[in-house]
PyMOL CGO cylinders between C-alpha atoms (Angstrom):
from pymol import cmd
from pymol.cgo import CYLINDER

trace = [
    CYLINDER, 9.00, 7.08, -17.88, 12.16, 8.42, -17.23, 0.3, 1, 1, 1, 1, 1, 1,
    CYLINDER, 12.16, 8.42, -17.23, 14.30, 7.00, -14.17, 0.3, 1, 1, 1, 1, 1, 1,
    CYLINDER, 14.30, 7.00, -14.17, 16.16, 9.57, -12.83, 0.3, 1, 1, 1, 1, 1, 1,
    CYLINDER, 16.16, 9.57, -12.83, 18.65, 8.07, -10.17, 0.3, 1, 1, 1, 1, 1, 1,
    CYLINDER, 18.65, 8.07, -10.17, 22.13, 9.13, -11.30, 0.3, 1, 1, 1, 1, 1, 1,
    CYLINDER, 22.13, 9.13, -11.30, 22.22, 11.21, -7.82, 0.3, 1, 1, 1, 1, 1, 1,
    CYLINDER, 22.22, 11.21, -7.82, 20.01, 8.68, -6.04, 0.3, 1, 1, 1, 1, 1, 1,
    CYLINDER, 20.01, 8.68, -6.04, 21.72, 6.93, -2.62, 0.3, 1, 1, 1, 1, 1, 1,
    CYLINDER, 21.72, 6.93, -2.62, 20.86, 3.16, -2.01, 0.3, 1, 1, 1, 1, 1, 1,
    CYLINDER, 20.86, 3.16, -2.01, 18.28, 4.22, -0.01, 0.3, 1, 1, 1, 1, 1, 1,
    CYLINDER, 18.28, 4.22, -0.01, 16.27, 6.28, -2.22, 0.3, 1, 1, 1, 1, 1, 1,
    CYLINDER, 16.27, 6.28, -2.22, 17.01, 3.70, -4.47, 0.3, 1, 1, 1, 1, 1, 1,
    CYLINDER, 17.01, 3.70, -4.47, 15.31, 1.11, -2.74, 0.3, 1, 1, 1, 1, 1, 1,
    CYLINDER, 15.31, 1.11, -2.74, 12.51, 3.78, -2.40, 0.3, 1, 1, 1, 1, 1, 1,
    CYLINDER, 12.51, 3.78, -2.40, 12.19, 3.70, -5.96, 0.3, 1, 1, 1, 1, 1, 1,
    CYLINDER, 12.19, 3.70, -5.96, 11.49, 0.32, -6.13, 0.3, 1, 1, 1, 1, 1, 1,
    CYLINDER, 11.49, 0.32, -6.13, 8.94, -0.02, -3.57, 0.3, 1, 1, 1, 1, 1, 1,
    CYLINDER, 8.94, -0.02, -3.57, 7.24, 3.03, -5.18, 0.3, 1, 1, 1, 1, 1, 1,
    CYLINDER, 7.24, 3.03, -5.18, 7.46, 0.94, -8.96, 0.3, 1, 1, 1, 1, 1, 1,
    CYLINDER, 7.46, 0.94, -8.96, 6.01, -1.93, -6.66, 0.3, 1, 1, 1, 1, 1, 1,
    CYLINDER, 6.01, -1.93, -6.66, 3.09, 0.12, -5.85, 0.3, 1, 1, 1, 1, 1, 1,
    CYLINDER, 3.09, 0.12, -5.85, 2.06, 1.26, -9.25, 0.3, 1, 1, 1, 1, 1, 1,
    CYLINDER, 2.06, 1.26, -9.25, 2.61, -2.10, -10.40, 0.3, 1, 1, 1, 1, 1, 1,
    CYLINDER, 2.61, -2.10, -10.40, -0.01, -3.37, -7.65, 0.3, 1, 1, 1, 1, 1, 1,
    CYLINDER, -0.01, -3.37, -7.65, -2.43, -0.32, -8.26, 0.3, 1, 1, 1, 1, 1, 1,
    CYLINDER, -2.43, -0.32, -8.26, -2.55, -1.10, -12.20, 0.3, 1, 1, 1, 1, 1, 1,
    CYLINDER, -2.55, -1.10, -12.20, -0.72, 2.05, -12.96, 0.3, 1, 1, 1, 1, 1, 1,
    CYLINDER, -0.72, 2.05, -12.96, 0.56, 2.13, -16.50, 0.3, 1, 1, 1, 1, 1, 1,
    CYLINDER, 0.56, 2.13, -16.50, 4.63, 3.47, -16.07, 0.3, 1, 1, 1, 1, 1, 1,
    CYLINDER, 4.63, 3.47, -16.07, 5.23, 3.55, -19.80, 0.3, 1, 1, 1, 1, 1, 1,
    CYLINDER, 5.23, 3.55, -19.80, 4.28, 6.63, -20.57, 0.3, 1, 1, 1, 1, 1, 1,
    CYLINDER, 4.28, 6.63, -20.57, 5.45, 10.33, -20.25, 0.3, 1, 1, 1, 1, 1, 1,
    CYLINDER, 5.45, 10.33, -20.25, 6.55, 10.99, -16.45, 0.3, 1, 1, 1, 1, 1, 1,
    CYLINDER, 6.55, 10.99, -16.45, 9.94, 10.19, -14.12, 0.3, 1, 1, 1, 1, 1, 1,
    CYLINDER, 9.94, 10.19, -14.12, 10.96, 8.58, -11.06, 0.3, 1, 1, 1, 1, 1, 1,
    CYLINDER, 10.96, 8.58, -11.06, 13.52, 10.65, -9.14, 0.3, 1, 1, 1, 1, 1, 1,
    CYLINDER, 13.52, 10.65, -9.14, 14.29, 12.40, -6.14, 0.3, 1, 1, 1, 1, 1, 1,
    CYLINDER, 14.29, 12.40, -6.14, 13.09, 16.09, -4.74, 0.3, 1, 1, 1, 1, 1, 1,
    CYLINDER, 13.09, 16.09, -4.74, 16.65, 17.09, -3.50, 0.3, 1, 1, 1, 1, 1, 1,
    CYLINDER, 16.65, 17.09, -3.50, 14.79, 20.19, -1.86, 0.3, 1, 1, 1, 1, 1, 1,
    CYLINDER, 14.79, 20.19, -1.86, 12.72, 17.80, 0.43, 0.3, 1, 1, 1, 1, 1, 1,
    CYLINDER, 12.72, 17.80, 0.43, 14.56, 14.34, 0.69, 0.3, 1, 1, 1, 1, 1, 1,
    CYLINDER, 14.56, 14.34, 0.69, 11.36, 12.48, -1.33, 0.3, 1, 1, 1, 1, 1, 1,
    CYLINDER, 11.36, 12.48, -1.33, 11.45, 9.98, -3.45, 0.3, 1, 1, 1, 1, 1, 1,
    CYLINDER, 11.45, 9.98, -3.45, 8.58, 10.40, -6.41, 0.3, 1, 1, 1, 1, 1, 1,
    CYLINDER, 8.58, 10.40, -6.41, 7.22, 8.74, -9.51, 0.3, 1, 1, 1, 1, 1, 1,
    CYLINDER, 7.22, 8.74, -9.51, 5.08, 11.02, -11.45, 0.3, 1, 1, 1, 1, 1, 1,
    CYLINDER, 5.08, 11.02, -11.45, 3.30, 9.96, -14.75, 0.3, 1, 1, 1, 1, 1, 1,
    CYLINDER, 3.30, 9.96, -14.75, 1.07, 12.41, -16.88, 0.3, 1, 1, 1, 1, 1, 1,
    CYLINDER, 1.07, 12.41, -16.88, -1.49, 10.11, -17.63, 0.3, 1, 1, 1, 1, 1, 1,
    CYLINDER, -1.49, 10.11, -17.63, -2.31, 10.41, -13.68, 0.3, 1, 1, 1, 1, 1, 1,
    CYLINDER, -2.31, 10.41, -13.68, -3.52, 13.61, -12.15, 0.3, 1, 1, 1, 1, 1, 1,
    CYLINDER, -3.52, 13.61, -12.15, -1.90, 12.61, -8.71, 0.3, 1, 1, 1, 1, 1, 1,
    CYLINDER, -1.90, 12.61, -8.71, 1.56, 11.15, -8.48, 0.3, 1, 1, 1, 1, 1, 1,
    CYLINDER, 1.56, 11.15, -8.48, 3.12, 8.72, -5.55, 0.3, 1, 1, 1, 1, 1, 1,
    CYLINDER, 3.12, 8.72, -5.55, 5.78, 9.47, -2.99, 0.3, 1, 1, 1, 1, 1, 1,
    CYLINDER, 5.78, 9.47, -2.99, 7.72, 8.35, -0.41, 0.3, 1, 1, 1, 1, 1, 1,
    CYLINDER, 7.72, 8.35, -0.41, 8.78, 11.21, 2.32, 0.3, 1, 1, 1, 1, 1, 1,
    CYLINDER, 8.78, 11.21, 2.32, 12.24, 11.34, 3.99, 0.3, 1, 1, 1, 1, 1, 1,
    CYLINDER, 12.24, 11.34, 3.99, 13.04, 8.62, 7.13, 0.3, 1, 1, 1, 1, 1, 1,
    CYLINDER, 13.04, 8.62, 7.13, 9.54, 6.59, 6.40, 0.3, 1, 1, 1, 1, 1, 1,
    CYLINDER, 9.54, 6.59, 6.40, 8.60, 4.01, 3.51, 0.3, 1, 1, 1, 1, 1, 1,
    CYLINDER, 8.60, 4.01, 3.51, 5.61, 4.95, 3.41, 0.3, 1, 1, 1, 1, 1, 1,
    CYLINDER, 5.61, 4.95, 3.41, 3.63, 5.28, 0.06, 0.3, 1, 1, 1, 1, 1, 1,
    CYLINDER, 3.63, 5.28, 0.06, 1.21, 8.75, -0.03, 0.3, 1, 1, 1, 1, 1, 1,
    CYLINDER, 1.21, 8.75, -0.03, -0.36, 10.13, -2.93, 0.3, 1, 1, 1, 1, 1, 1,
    CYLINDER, -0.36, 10.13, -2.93, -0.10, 13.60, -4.10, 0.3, 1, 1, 1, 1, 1, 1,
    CYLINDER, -0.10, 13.60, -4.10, -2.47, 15.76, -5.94, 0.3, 1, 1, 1, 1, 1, 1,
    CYLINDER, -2.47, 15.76, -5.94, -1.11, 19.22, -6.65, 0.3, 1, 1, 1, 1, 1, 1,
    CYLINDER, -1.11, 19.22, -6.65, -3.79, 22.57, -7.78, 0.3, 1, 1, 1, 1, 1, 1,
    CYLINDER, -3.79, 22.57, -7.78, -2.40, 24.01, -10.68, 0.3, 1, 1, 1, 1, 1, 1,
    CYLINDER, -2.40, 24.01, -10.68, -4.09, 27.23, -9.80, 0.3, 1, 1, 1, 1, 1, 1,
    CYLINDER, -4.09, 27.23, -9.80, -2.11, 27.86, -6.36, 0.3, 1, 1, 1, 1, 1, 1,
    CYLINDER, -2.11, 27.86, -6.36, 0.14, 24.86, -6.19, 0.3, 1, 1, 1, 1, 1, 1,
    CYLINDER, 0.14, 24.86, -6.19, -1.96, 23.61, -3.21, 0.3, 1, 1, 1, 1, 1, 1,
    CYLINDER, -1.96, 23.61, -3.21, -1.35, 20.09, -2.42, 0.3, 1, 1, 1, 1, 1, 1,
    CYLINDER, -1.35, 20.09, -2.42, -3.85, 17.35, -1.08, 0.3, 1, 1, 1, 1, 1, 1,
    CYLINDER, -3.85, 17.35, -1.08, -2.25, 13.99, 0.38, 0.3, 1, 1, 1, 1, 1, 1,
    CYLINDER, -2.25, 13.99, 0.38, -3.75, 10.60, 0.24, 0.3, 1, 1, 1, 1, 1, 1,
    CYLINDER, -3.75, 10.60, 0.24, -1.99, 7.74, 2.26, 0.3, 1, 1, 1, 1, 1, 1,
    CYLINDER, -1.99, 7.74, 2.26, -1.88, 4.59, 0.49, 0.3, 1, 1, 1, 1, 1, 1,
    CYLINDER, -1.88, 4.59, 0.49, -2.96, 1.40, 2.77, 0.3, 1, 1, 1, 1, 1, 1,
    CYLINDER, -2.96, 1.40, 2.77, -3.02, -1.94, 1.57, 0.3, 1, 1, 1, 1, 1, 1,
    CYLINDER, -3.02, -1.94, 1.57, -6.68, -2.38, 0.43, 0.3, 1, 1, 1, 1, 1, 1,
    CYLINDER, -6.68, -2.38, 0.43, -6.57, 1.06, -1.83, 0.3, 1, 1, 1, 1, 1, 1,
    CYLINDER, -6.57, 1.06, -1.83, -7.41, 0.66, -5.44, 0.3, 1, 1, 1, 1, 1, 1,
    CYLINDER, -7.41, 0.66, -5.44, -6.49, 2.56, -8.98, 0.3, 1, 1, 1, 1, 1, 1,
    CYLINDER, -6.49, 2.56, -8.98, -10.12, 3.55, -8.98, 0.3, 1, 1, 1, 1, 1, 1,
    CYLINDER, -10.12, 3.55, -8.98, -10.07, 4.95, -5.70, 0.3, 1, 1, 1, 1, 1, 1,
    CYLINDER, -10.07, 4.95, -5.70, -7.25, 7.06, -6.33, 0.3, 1, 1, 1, 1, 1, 1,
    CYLINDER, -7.25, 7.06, -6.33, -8.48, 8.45, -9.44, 0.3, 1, 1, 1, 1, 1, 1,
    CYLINDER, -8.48, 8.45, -9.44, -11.79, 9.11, -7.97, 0.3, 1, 1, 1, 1, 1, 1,
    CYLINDER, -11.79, 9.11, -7.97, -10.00, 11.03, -4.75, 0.3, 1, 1, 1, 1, 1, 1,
    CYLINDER, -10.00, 11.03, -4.75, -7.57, 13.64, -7.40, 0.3, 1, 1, 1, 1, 1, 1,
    CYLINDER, -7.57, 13.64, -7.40, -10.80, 14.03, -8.95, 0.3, 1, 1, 1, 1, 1, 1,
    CYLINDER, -10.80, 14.03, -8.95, -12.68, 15.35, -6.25, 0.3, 1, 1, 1, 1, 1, 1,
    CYLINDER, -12.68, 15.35, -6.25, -9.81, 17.36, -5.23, 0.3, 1, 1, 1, 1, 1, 1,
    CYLINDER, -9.81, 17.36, -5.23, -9.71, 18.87, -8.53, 0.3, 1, 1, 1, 1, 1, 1,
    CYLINDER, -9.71, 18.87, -8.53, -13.79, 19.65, -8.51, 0.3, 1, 1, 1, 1, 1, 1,
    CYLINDER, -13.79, 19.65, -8.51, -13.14, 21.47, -5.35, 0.3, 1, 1, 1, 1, 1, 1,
    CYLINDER, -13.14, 21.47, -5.35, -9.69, 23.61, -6.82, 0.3, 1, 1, 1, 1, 1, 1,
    CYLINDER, -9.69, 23.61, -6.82, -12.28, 24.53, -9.64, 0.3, 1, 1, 1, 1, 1, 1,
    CYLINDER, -12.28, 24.53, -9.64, -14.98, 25.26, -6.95, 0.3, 1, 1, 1, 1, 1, 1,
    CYLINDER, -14.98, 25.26, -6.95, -12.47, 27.91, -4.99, 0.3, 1, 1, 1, 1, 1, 1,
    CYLINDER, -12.47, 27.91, -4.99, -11.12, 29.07, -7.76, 0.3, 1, 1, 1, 1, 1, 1,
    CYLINDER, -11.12, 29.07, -7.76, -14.42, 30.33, -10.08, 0.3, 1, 1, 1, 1, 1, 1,
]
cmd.load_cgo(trace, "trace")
């Protein structure tokens, strides 16, 4: 994974770090293919891996952690806010139904 925070404030910074805490929590794997930066367009901080089909974010003026799945067929997004007792498995299960349904529209 590939931190990108050359253009990062102290804030999103410390974004980053709670958003690392969170995968570490969940069980996500970080080693792979993905990046941690920000979405200058929208003031988020993100940490998107490939080996997940939903990535994590925290939005502008809020720590709060949400997950994100995105359709690849209309760029559609689907949000899933992350509370203390949610699990890897839950998550995975969640961007998988959301990508059974994208398939279901989409046929």
């Amino acid at each position: 994974m590939e931190i990108k925070n050359d253009s990062m404030c102290s804030n999103e910074v410390r974004k980053a770090g709670l958003l690392l805490v969170k995968a570490a929590e969940l069980g996500m794997d970080v080693t792979g293919y993905g990046e941690l930066a920000v979405n200058n367009s929208f003031g988020n901080v993100y940490l998107w891996l490939e080996d997940y089909s939903f990535s994590l974010y925290i939005g502008l003026g809020s720590d709060r952690v949400i997950a994100c799945w995105s359709s690849s067929e209309d760029g559609r997004e689907e949000f899933y806010p992350l509370e203390d007792c949610t699990s890897l498995d839950t998550l995975e299960d969640w961007a998988a139904y959301c990508q059974r349904e994208d398939e279901r529209i989409h046929a």
